[in-house]
C-alpha positions in Angstrom: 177.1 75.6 78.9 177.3 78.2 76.3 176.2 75.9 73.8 173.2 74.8 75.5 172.0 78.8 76.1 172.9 79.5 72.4 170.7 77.0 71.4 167.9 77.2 73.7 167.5 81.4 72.3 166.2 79.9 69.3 164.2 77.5 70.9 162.1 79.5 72.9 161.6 82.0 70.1 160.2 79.2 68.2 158.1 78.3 71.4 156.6 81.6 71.4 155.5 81.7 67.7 158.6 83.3 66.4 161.2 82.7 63.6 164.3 83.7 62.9 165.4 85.8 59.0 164.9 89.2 57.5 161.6 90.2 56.6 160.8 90.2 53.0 161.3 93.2 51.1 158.5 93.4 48.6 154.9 92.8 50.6 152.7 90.0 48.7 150.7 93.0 47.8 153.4 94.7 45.9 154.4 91.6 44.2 151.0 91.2 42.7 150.2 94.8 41.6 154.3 94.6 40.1 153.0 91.0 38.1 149.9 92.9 37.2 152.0 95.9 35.7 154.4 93.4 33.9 151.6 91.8 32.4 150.4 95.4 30.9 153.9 95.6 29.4 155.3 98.1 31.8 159.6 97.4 32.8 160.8 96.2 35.8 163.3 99.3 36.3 159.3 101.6 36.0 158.0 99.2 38.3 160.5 99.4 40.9 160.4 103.5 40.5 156.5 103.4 40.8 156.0 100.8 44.0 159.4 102.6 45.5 161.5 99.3 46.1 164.8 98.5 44.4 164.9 97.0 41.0 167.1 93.9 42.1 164.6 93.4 45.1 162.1 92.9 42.6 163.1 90.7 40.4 164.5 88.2 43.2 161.1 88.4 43.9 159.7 87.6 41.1 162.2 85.4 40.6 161.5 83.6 44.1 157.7 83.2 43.6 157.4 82.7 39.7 160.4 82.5 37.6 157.7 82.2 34.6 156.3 85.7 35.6 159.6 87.5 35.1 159.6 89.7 31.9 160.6 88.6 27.9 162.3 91.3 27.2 165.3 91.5 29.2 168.2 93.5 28.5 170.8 91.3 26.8 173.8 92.4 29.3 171.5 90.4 32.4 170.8 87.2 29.8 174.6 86.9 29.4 175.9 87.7 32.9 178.2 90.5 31.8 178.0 94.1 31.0 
């Protein structure tokens, strides 16, 4: 019986036009004016300071909707996984 109401919550929701998961954290409209600063040259650490959102938020982002888009130059302590 619990079961059957635990699953039925989901259900509905999905009924009602709903779906379940955490909103994303960088709007599409952030994500495009942050691709349009990479491409004038600009870091992702003075992007993140100048749309207000996190620097690892960003690049998952990026990272999320185009792995091509995220920056060359990247700090050689990120390319090797280790500080």
């Amino acid at each position: 019986m619990i079961r059957e109401r635990t699953l039925a919550g989901p259900t509905a929701a999905a009924a009602r036009g709903r779906k379940g998961g955490r909103k994303p954290v960088i709007a599409d409209e952030k994500l495009k004016r942050a691709r349009a600063m990479i491409s004038n040259g600009l870091t992702v650490r003075e992007i993140a300071t100048r749309l207000k959102v996190g620097k690892t938020a960003l690049y998952e982002a990026l990272k999320q909707n185009r792995p091509d888009l995220l920056p060359r130059a990247v700090h050689p302590s990120i390319r090797s996984g280790g500080w």
